[in-house]
C-alpha positions in Angstrom: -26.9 25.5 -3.0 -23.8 24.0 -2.0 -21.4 23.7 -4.8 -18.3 21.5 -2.9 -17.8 19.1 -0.3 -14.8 19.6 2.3 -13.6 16.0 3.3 -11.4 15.0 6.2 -10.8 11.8 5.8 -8.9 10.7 9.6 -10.4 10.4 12.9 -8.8 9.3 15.9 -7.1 5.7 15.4 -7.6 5.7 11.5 -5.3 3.4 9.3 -3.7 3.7 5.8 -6.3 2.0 4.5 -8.9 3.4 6.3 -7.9 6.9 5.0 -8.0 6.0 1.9 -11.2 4.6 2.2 -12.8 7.5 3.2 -11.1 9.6 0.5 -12.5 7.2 -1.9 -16.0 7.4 -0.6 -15.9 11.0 -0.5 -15.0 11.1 -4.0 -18.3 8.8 -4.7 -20.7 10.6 -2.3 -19.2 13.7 -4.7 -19.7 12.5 -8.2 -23.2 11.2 -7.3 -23.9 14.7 -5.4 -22.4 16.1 -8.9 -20.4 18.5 -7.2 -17.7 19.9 -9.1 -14.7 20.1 -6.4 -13.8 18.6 -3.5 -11.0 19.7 -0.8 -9.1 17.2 1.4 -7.9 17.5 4.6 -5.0 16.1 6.1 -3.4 12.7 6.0 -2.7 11.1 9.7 0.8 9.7 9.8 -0.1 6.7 12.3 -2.9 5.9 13.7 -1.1 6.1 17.6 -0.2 10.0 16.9 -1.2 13.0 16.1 1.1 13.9 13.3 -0.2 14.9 10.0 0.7 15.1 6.3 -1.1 17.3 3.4 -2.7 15.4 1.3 -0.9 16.6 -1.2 2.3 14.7 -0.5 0.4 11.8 -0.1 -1.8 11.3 -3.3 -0.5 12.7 -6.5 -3.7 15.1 -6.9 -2.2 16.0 -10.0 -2.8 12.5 -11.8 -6.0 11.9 -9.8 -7.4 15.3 -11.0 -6.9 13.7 -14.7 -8.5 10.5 -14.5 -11.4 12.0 -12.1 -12.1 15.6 -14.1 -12.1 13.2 -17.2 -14.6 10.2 -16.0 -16.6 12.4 -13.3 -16.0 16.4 -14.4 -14.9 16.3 -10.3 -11.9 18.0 -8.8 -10.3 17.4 -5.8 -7.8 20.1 -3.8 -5.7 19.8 -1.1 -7.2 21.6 1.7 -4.1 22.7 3.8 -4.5 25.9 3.5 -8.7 26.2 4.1 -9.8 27.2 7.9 -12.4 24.3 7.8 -14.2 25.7 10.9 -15.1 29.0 8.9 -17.3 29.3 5.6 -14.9 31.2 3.1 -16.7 33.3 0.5 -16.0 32.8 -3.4 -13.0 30.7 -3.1 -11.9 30.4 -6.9 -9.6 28.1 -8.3 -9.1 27.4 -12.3 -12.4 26.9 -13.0 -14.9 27.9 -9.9 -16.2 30.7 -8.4 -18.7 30.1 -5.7 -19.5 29.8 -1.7 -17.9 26.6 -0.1 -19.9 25.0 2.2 -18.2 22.3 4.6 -18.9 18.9 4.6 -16.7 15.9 6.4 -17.0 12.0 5.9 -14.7 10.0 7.9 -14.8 6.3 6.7 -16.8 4.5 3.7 -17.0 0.6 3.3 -16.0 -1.2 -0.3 -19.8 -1.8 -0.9 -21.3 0.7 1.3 -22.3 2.8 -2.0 -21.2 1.1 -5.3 -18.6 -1.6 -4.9 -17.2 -1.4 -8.7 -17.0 2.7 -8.6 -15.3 2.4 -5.2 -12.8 -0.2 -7.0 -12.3 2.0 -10.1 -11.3 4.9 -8.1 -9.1 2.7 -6.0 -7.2 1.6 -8.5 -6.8 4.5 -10.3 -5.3 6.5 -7.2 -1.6 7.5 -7.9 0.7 8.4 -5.2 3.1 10.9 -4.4 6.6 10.3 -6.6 8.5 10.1 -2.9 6.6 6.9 -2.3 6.5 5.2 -5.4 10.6 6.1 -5.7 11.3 4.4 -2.5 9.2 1.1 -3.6 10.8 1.1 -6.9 14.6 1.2 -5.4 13.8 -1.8 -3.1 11.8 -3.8 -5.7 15.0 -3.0 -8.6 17.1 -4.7 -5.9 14.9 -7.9 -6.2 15.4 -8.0 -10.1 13.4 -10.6 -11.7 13.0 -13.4 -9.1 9.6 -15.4 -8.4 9.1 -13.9 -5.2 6.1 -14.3 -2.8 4.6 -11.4 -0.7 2.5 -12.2 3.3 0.8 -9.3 4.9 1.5 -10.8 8.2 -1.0 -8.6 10.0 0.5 -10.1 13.8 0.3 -6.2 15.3 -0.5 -5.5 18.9 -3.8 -3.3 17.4 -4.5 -6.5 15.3 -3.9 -9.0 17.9 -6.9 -7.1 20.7 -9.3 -6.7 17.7 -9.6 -10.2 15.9 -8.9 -12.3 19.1 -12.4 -10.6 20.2 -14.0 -10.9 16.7 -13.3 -15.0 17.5 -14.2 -15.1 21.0 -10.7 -16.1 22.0 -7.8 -14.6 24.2 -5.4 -12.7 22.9 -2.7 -15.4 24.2 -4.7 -18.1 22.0 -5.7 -16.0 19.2 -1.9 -14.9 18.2 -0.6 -18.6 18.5 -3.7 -20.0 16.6 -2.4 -17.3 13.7 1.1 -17.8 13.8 0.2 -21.5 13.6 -1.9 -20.9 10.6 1.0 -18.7 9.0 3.0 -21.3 9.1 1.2 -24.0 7.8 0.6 -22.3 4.8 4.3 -21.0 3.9 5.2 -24.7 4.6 2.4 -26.0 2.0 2.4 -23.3 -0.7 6.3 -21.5 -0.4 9.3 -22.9 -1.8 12.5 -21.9 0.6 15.1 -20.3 -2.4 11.5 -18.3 -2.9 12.2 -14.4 -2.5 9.1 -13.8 0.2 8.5 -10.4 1.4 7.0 -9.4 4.4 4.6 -6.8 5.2 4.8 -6.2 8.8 5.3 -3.8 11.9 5.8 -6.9 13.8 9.5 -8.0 13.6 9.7 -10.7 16.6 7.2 -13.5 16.4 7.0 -17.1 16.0 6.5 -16.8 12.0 9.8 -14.8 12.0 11.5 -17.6 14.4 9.9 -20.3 12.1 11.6 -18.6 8.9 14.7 -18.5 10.9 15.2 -21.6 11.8 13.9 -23.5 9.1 16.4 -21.5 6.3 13.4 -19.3 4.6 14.6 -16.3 2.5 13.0 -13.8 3.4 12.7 -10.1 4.0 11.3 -6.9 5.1 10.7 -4.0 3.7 13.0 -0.7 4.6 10.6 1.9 6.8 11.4 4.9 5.7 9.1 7.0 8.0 8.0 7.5 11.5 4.3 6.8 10.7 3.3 3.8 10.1 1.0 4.9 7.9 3.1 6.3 5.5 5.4 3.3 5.3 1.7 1.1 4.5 1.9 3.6 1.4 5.7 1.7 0.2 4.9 -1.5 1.1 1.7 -1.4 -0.9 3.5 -0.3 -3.3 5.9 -3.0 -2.7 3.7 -5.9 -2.7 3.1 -5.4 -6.4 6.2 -6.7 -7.4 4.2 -10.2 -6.3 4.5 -12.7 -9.0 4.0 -15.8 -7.5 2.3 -16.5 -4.2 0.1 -13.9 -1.3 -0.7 -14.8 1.9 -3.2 -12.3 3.1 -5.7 -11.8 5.4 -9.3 -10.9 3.9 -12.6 -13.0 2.9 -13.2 -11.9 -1.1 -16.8 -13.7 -0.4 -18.0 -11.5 2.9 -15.7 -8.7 2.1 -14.5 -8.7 5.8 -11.1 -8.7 7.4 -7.8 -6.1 6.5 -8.6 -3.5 4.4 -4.9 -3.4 3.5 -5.1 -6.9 1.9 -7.6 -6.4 0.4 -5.8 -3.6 -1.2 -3.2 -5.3 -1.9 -4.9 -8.2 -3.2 -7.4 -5.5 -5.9 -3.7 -4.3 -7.0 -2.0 -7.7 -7.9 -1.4 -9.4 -11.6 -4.0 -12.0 -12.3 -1.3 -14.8 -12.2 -0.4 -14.7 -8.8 -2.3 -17.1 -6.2 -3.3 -15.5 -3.5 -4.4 -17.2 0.0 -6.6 -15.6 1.8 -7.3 -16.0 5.9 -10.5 -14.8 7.4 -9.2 -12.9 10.3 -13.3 -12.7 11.8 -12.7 -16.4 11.7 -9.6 -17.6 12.2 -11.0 -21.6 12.4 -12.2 -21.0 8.9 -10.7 -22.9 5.8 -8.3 -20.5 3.6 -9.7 -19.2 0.4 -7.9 -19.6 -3.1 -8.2 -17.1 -5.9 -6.6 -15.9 -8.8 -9.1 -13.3 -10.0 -8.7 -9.6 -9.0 
């Protein structure tokens, strides 16, 4: 009988969002398995390396452990210290005393399994204090301004995926975007606006346009090599939104960024939020207000 699941939750390439995806799933494929525990693997710091974090400075395991041991009687436990190519005997924590058999998941749709458990457990993750410190210094610095937040998703890794997804070079696909972008700060963002942007890409014609045209705007601080890890702040970030989103996800198809998506689940109910479906670009934007 196997009484835990070992999850790693990277493979090669793998995203914030992606990550956290598969830690989410894992959690699922857990509580329907009924498994008491579950051990985590490491966190990759950005997708382009090969550094890594343990998961417990990522997630606050701590908090997790309370709303999950609660709802589901599961456990999760960072795995840093667990030789996952061996099968350790009666590995005891607390509360168990058994063999551990290994078991990896790498990735895990919103709807592959249950779309409103997978949304639950989403919501209810709680990161490491070092993150949300770091997002609560830049957004105290904001004060209480109507400020706007765009996931401007205009990344080289971006820009090679969705350009094929629409059957377009990259060339025309990154000025059809930019283009798009545009249009929609000039139609739905007011210029005195606080608008904060969620971006690796600094140099762009959405940057130039806010340049020239007198935009406030600005981005958020990166604290850490990885990329990854600064997706955790500016996440983070973006819920200090109280007025406008610009992001980049179809609500409908459930297709397009992950990390809007996220952001979008984590937002107050007031705020509009624009949504552009990256698979296609030519599409109309979609309104909502509803989480």
């Amino acid at each position: 009988m196997t009484y835990m699941y070992y999850s790693r939750i990277y493979r090669q390439s793998s995203g914030f969002t992606n990550q956290i995806f598969s830690f989410v799933t894992s959690i699922i494929i857990a509580i329907y398995d009924r498994k008491p525990a579950l051990i985590f693997d490491h966190f990759l710091d950005d997708y382009s390396k090969e550094d890594y974090t343990i998961i417990s400075n990522i997630i606050d395991l701590e908090q997790m452990n309370i709303f999950l041991f609660q709802r589901y009687g599961l456990l999760v436990i960072d795995g840093h210290n667990i030789d996952s190519r061996i099968v350790p005997e009666n590995i005891i924590n607390e509360i168990i005393k058994c063999e551990i058999y290994i078991y990896t998941h790498t990735f895990g749709w919103i709807n592959d399994i249950n779309k409103d458990l997978f949304e639950n457990i989403l919501l209810n993750i709680r990161f490491h204090r070092d993150f949300v410190e770091k997002a609560d210094s830049f957004i105290q610095k904001i004060g209480d301004k109507k400020t706007n937040v765009i996931h401007l998703r205009l990344e080289d890794d971006a820009i090679i995926h969705w350009s094929k997804m629409n059957e377009m070079s990259e060339i025309e696909f990154k000025q059809y975007i930019e283009d798009k972008y545009i249009k929609l700060i000039e139609t739905y963002i007011d210029k005195s606006d606080e608008t904060i942007i969620l971006s690796s890409s600094s140099k762009n014609g959405v940057i130039d346009f806010f340049e020239r045209e007198g935009y406030s705007y600005k981005f958020t601080d990166k604290h850490f090599e990885g990329r990854e890890k600064n997706a955790i702040v500016d996440l983070l970030i973006s819920k200090c939104c109280n007025n406008i989103f610009i992001g980049n996800f179809n609500p409908v198809k459930l297709n397009g960024s992950s990390f809007s998506y996220y952001i979008s689940k984590s937002l107050q109910n007031d705020v509009k939020q624009i949504m552009i479906d990256l698979d296609k670009i030519r599409d109309v934007e979609i309104i909502q207000f509803v989480k």
